[in-house]
N, C-alpha and C positions, 0 to 999 in steps of 0.2 A: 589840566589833566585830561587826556584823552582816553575814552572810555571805546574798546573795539566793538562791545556788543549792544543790542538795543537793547531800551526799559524792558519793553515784550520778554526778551530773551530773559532777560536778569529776574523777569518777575516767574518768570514759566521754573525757573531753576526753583527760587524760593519756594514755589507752591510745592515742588518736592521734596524739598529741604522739608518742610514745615511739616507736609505728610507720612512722609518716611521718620520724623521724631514722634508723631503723633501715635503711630503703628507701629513700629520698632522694627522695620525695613532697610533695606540694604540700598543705596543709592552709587549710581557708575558714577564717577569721577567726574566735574563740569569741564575740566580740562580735556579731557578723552572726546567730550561731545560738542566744544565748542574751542576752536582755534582761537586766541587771540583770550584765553580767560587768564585773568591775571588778579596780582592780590588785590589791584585797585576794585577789582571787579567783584572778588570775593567779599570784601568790607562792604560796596554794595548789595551784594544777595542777603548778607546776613544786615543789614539796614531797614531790607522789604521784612527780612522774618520779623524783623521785633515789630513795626507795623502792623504786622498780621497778626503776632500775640497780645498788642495791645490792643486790637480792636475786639479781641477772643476775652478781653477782661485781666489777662495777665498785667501782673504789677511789677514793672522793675525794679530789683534792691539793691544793685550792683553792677558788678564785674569783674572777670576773671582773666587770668593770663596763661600763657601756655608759651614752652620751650623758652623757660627763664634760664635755667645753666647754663654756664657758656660751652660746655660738652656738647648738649642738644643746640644750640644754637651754631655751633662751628660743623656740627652734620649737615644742617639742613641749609646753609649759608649765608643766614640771617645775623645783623646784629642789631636787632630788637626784637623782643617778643611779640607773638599774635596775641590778641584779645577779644572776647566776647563778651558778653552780658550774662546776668545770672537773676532770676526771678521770684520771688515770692512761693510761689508752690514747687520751685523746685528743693525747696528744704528737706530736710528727714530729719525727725527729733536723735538728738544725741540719747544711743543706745535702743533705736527704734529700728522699723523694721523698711528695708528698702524694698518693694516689689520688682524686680525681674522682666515682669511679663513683658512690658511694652520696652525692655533694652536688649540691643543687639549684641554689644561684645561689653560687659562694662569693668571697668579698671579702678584700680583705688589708686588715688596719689594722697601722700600726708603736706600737709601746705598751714601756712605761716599765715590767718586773715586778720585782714586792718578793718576796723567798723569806724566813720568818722565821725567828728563831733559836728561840724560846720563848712559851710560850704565852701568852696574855695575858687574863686572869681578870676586866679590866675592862673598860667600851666606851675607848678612846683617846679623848681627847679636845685633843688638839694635834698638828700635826705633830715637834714633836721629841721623845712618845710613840714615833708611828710609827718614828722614826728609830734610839730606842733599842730597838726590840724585834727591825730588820731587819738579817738576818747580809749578803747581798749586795743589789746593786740591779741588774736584772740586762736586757739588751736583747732584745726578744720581737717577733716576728710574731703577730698571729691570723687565724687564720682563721673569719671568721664565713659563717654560711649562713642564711639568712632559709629557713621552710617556708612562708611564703606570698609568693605569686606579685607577683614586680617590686619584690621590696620594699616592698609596700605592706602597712603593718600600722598597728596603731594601739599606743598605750602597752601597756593591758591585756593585749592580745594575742601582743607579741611577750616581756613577763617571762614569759608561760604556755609558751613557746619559746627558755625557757631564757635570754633574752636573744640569740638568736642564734647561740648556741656551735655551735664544731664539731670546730676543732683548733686547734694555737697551737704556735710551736716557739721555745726560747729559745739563746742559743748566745752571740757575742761575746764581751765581756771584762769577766766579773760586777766590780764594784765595791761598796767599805765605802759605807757612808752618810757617810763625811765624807770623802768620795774626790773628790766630785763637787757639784754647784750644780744641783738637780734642777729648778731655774726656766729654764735655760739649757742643755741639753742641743740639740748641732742633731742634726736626723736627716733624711737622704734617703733616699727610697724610687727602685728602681730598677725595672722592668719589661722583660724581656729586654735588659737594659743600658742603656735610655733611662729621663732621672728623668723620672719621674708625680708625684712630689709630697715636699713638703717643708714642714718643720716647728719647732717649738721642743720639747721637754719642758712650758713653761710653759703651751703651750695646752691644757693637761689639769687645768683646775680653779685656773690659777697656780704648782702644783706636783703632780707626783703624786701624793705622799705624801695631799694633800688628800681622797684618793678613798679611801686606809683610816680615813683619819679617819670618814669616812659610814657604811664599812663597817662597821666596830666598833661604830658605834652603832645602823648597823641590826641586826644579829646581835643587841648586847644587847636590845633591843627584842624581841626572840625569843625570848629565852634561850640565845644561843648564845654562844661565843666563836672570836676566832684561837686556831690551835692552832698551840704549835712544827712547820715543818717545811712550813708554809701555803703557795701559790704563789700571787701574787695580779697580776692583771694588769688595771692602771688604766685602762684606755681607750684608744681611738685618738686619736693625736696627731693625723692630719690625716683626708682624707675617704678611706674604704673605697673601694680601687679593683678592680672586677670580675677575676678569670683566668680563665683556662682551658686546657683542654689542652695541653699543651707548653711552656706560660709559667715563665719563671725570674722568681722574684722576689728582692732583698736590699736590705733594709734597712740603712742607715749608720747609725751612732751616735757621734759625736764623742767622743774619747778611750775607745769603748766596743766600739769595730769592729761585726762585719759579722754580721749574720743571713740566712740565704740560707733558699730551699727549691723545690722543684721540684711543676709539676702533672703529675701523668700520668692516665690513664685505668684502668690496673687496677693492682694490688700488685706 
């Protein structure tokens, strides 16, 4: 794989990436300021960020995926999903309060996450892999935040932004993998009480599970694996809907209950 831009380049993006999340700042697009940036390039910047956050003492617990429907995926021309990482303090207790201050634009998606039991040494390559490797299946909010402005970003751009991470909170009524029919899960999203949106499980690839299937084989592609203990959150079922200040959000999840969370503006 040939990479067009130098480490310099890649790390100078990062340190803005990392800063502009740290502040809750707008960042110009790396494609806009650098000819030749590409997803190859993007997986790189977001490779220095976690670097940067582990040396910062952040703990990684996961990972996350972004434009798992095949709706969103036939937009943007992709047929696999982007992925990022997701961390320990990026949590919010189920039915607690998210702070605002330090997010730019931030979005709720309602999403389908796998916690796993044990590590798993090879890429998965089926969903009833997946199935056997996952101790619960368990119902999640995330919160996503785009650093560039209106949501406008391109592929390369926003893997370099982490995939949009920001926070995520999981709560309801975790379930076995053969508890449940992960093609058929409904879910409603509520916004100060009134539903904004509504959904199946199925719209996540046909199944969720589908999405660690990708995962696994892009990690091993890497050389990485799942690790027992993984949290991993498949995508938004339905379309990202804006909050803000004061806004109560909860997610339903059939035979799987309730995810709630709250925006405020400081701690």
């Amino acid at each position: 794989m040939t990479i067009s831009l130098s480490q310099e380049a890649l790390s100078a993006i990062a340190q803005r990436v990392d800063e502009a999340q740290m502040n809750g700042q707008s960042l110009t697009l790396p494609t806009a300021e650098h000819e030749g940036f590409d997803i190859a390039c993007g997986y790189l910047v977001q490779d220095l960020l976690r670097e940067r956050w582990r040396a910062r003492g952040r703990r990684l617990v996961g990972y996350k995926a972004g434009l798992t429907s095949r709706a969103k995926m036939a937009q943007m021309k992709v047929d696999t999903p982007t992925f990022g990482f997701i961390t320990a303090d990026m949590a919010v207790p189920d039915g607690g309060a998210c702070p605002t201050k330090l997010l730019s634009r931030p979005r709720v998606e309602p999403e389908i996450a796998f916690l796993l039991k044990h590590d798993i040494p090879a890429r998965l390559r089926t969903e009833a892999d997946v199935l056997a490797a996952t101790e619960f299946i368990v119902p999640a909010i995330e919160i996503i935040d785009s650093r560039y402005a209106d949501y406008k970003f391109d592929l390369p751009s926003v893997v370099a932004d982490n995939s949009s991470s920001a926070r995520y909170v999981i709560g309801g009524r975790p379930r076995r993998p053969n508890e449940i029919d992960l093609r058929t899960i409904g879910i409603v999203v509520l916004q100060n009480g009134e539903i904004v949106g509504e959904a199946a499980s199925g719209a996540v690839l046909g199944s969720p599970a589908r999405t660690i299937v990708m995962l696994s084989r892009w990690l091993a592609e890497r050389g990485e694996t799942l690790a027992s203990g993984s949290l991993i959150l498949t995508g938004g079922a339905c379309e990202a809907r804006l909050v803000s200040n004061g806004d109560t959000i909860c997610a339903r999840f059939q035979d799987m209950g309730d995810v709630t969370v709250r925006f405020v503006e400081e701690d």
